[in-house]
C-alpha positions as CSV (number, residue, x, y, z in Angstrom):
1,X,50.9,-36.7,5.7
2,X,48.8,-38.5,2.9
3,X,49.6,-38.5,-0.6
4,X,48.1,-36.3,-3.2
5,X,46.0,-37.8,-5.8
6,X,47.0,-36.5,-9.3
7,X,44.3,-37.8,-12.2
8,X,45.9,-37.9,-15.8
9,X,43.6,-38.0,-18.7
10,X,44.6,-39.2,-21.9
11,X,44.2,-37.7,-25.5
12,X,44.3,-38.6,-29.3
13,X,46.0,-41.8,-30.2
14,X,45.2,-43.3,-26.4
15,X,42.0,-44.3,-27.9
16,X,41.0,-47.9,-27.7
17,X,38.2,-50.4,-28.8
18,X,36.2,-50.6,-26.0
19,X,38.2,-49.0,-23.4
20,X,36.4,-48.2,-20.1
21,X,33.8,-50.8,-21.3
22,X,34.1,-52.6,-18.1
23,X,33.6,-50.3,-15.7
24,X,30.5,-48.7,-17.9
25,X,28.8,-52.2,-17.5
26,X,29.5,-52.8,-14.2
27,X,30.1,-49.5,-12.1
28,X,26.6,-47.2,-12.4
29,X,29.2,-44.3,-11.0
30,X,30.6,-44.4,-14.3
31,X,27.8,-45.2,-16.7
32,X,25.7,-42.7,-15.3
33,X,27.7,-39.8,-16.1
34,X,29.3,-40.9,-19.1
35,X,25.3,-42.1,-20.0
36,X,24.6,-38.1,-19.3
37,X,27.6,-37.5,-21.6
38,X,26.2,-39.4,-24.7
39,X,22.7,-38.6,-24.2
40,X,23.6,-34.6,-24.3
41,X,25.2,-35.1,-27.5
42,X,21.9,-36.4,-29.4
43,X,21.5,-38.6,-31.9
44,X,25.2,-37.8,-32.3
45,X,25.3,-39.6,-29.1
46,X,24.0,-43.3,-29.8
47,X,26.0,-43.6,-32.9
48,X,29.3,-42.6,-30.3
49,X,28.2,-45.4,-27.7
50,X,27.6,-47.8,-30.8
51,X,31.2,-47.1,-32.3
52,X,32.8,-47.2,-28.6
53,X,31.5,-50.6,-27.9
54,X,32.5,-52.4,-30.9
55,X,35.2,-54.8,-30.4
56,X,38.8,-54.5,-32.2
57,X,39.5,-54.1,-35.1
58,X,37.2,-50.5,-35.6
59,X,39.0,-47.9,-38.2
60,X,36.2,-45.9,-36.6
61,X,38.3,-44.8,-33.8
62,X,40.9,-43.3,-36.4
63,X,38.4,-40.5,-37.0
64,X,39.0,-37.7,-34.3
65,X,35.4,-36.8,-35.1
66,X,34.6,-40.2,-33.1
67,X,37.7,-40.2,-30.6
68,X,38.0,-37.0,-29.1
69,X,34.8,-37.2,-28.0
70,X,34.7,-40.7,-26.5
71,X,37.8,-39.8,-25.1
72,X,36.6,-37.0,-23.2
73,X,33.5,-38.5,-21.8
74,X,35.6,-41.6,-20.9
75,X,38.2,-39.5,-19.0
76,X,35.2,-37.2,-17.9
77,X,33.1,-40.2,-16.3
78,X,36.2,-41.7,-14.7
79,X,36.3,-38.4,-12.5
80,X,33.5,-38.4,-11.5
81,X,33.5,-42.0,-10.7
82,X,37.0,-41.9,-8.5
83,X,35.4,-38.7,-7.0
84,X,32.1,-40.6,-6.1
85,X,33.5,-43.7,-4.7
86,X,36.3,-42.5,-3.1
87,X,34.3,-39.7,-1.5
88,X,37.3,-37.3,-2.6
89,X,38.0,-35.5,-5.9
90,X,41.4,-35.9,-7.0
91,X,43.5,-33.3,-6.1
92,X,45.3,-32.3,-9.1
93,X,43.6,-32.5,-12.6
94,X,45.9,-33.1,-15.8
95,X,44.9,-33.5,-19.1
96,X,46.5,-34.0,-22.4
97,X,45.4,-32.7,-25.3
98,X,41.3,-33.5,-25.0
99,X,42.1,-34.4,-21.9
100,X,42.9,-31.4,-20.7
101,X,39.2,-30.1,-21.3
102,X,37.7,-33.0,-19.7
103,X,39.9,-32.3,-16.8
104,X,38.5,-28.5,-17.4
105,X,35.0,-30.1,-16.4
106,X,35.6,-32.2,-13.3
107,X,37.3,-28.4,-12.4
108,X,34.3,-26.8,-13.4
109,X,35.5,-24.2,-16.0
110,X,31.7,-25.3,-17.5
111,X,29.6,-27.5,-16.5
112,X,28.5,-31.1,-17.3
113,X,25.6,-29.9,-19.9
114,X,28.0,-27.4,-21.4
115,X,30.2,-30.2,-21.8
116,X,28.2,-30.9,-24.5
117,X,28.6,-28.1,-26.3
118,X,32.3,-27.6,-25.8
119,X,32.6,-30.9,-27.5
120,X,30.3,-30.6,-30.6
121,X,31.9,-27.1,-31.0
122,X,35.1,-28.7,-31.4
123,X,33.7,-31.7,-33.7
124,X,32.5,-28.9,-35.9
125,X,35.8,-27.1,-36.0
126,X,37.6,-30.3,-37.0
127,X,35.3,-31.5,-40.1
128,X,36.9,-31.2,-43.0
129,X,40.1,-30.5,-42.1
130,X,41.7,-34.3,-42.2
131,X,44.7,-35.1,-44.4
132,X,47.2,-34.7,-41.5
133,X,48.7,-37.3,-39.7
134,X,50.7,-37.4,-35.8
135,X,53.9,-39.6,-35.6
136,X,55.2,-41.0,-32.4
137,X,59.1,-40.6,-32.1
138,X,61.5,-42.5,-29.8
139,X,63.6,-39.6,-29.3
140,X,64.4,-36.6,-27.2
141,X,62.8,-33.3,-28.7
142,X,66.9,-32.3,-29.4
143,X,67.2,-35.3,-31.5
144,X,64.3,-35.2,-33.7
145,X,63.6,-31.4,-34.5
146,X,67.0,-31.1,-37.0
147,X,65.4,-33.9,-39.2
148,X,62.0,-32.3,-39.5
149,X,60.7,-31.5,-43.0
150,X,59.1,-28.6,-44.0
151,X,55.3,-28.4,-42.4
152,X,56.1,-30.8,-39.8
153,X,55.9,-29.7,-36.5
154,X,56.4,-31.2,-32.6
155,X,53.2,-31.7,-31.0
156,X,54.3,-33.2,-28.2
157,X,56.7,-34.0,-25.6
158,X,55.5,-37.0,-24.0
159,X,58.6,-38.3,-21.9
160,X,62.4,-37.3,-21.7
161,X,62.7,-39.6,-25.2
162,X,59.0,-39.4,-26.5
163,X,58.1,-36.8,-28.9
164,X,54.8,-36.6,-30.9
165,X,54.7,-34.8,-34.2
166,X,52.0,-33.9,-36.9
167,X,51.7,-32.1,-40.3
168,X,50.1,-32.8,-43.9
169,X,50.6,-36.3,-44.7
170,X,52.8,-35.6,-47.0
171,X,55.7,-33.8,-45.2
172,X,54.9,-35.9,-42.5
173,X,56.0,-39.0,-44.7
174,X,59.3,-37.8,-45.5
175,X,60.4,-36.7,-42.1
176,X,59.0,-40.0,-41.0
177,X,61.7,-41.4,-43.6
178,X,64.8,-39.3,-42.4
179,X,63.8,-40.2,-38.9
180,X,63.8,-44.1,-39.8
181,X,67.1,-43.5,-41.5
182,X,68.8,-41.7,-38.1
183,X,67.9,-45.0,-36.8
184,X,65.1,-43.3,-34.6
185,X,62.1,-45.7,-33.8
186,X,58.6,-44.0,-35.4
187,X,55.5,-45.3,-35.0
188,X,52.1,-43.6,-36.6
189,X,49.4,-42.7,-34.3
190,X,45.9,-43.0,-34.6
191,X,44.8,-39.8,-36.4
192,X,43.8,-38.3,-39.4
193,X,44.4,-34.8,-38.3
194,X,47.4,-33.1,-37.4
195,X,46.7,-31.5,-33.9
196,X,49.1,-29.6,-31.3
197,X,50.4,-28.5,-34.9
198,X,50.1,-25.2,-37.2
199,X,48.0,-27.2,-39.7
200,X,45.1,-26.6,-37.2
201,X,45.3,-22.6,-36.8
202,X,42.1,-22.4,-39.0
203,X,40.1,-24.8,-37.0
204,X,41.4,-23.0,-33.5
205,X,39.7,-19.7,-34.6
206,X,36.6,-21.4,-35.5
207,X,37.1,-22.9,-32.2
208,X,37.3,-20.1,-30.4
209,X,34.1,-18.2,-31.9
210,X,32.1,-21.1,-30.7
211,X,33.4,-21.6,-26.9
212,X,33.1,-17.8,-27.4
213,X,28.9,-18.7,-26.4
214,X,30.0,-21.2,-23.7
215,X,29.9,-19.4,-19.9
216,X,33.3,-20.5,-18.7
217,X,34.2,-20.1,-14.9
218,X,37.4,-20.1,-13.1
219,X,38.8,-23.5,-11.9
220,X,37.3,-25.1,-8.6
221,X,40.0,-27.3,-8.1
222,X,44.1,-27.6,-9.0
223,X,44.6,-27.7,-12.7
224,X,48.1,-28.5,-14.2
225,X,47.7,-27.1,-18.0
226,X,49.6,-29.2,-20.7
227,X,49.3,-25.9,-22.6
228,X,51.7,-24.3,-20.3
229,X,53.1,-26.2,-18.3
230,X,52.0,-24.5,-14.9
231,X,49.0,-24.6,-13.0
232,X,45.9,-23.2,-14.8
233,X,44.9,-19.2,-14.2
234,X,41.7,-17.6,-13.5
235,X,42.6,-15.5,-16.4
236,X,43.0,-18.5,-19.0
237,X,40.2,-20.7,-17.6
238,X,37.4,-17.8,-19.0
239,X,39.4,-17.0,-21.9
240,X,37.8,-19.3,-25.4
241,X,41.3,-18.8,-27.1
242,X,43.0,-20.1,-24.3
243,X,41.3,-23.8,-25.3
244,X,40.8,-23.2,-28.4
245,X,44.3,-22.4,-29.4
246,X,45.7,-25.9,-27.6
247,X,44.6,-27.5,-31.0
248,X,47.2,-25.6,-33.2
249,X,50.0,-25.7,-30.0
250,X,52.1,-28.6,-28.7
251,X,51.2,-30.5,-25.7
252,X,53.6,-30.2,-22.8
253,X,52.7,-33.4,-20.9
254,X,56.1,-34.5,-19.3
255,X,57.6,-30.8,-18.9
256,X,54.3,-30.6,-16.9
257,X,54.5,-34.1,-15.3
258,X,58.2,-33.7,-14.9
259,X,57.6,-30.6,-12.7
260,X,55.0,-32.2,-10.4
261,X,57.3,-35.0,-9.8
262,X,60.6,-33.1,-9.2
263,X,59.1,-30.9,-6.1
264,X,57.9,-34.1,-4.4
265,X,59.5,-34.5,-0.7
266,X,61.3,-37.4,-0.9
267,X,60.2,-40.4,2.2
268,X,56.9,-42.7,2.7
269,X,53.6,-41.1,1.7
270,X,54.7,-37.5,0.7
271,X,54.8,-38.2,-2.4
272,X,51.8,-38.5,-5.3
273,X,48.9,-41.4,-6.3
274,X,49.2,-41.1,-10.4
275,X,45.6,-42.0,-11.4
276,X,46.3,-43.3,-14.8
277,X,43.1,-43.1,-17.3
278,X,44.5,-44.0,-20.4
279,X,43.6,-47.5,-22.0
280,X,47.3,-48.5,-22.8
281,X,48.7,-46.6,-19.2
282,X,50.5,-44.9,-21.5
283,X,50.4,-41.1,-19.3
284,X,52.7,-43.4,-16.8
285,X,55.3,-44.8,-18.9
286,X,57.6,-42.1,-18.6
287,X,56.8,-41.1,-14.6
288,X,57.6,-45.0,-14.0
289,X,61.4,-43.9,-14.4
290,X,61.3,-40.8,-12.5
291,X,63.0,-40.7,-9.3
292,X,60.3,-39.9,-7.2
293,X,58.4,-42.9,-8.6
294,X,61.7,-45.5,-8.3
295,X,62.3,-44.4,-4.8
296,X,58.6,-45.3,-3.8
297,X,58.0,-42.0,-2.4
298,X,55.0,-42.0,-5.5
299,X,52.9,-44.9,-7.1
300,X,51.7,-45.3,-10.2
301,X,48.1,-46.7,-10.2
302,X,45.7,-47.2,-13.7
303,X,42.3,-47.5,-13.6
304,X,41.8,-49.3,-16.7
305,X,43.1,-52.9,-17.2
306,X,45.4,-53.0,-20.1
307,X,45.2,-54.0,-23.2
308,X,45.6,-57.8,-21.8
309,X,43.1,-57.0,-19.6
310,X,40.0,-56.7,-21.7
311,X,37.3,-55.5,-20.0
312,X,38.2,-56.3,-16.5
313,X,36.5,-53.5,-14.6
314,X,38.7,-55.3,-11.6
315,X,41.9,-52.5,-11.9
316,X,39.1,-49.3,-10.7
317,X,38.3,-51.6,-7.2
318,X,42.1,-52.1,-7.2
319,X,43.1,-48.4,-7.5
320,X,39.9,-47.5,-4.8
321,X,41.7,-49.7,-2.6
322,X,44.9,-48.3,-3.0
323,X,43.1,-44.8,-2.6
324,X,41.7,-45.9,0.7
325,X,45.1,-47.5,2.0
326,X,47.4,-43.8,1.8
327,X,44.1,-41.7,2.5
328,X,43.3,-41.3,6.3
329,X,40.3,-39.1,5.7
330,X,38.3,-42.3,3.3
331,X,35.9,-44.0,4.9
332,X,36.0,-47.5,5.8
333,X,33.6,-48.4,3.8
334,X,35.0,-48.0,0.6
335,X,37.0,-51.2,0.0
336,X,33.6,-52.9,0.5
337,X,32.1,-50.6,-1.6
338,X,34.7,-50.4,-4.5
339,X,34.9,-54.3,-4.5
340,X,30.9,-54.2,-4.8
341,X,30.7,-51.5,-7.7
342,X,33.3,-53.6,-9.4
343,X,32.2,-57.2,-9.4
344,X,31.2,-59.1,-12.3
């Protein structure tokens, strides 16, 4: 029995300089698709690439109107990338936040030129709408939702002792405060909005009038929603509210994760490959201490090198090979064909 392969796509505040920049100048199974990304997006679409590239420091990739995007085509590309090297698509899709829509694509709710339009949509619904803010919080949801402030809100349960919350900066300031002052670490996240929060209502109507033009089609493949926690329905998939309205709702990324994880079978190779797409293999940290992960029965793989790593595309041809070691079905070929797309 092989493992299942479960990709995880990252979200706002997992943005990085240059992240994926490797891979995009060295593997043409990711450039191409993210290059088709870009290119659908218009002139919108160089100044994206431009901003992307640009090493650290670059306050550019503060502005969700910059990030959410990049992230998407990032996590999209890396799909298709896995998908085309390994010769198998990964066999459970979850996303957080933005994430969840690119992992909408490689399922095929719409397609790769729609893509496009989902993402401009949402661009549009955001503008204007900045003067919010998201804190990270070292603490269990329990913990920090009795110091919240009026206006503040959880946006998201990241791990067993990682919350997310947004609001108005304001509010979001002085819960920030009492949460320093419970002795709870906080930390701000890269953002300027306040999403997976109520601030965002307004912008998840306008959102849903636009996708309301997109054809959307039921999932191809197995679709964990961080929306709900369970897998992702027929019904939702061709409903415009349904991803619309994750801007204005919490993110359930470890209730989700957490429930993968606890119906693994416990012994050698039944358990799951976590494809980790995030920059800082942050949509790991908290599986790393799950059971199923500390037994070995799963493994935790990124394809990105970390934030030591640079631009390494080296850690993709690592994860292929790890791919092709617990999948019987791969072909021989691809360790010699990962190690080729991923040379310097």
């Amino acid at each position: 029995m092989s493992r299942r392969t479960v990709l995880l796509l990252p979200g706002q505040g997992a943005q990085r300089e240059r992240m994926a920049a490797g891979p995009y100048e060295a593997v043409p199974e990711f450039a191409a698709p993210m290059d088709s990304f870009l290119a659908a997006l218009g002139p919108e679409g160089a100044r994206l690439r431009e901003e992307w590239l640009r090493p650290a420091p670059n306050p550019a990739l503060d502005d969700a109107l910059v990030s959410q995007p990049l992230l998407f085509g990032v996590g999209y590309a890396l799909g298709r990338c896995v998908t085309a090297l390994s010769g198998h698509a990964p066999d459970i899709l979850l996303g957080h936040s933005v994430g969840e829509l690119a992992a909408a694509a490689l399922a095929g709710v719409f397609s790769p030129e729609e893509a496009a339009q989902v993402m401009a949509a949402r661009r549009t619904a955001l503008a204007g709408r900045t003067g919010g803010g998201m804190l990270a919080v070292g603490g269990a949801v329990a913990d920090v939702e009795p110091l919240l402030t009026p206006g503040t809100a959880v946006a998201a349960i990241n791990g067993p002792r990682q919350t997310v919350l947004a609001g108005p900066a304001e509010p979001l300031a002085r819960t920030a405060e009492r949460l320093a002052a419970a002795g709870l670490v906080v930390r701000a996240l890269r953002s300027g909005h306040a999403f997976h929060s109520p601030s965002l209502a307004g912008a998840a109507e306008t959102y849903a009038r636009a996708l309301s033009h997109v054809p959307l089609r039921a999932p191809e493949g197995m679709l964990l929603s961080t929306r709900t926690a369970r897998w992702l329905r027929a019904e939702e998939a061709v409903d415009p509210a349904f991803w619309a309205g994750q801007l204005a709702l919490p993110v359930l990324y470890w209730p989700a994760l957490r429930a993968l994880l606890d119906g693994t079978p416990d012994g050698p190779d039944t358990g799951l490959i976590l494809l980790d797409a995030s920059a800082d293999r942050s949509l790991t940290a908290p599986a790393r201490r799950h059971p199923s992960v500390r037994s070995g029965a799963s493994v935790v793989v990124p394809l990105l090198a970390g934030p030591a790593g640079g631009d390494d595309p080296g850690s993709l041809g690592e994860a292929l090979d790890v791919l092709a070691s617990h999948r019987v079905r791969t072909s021989p070929h691809v360790r010699t064909r990962a190690a080729q797309a991923t040379a310097s």
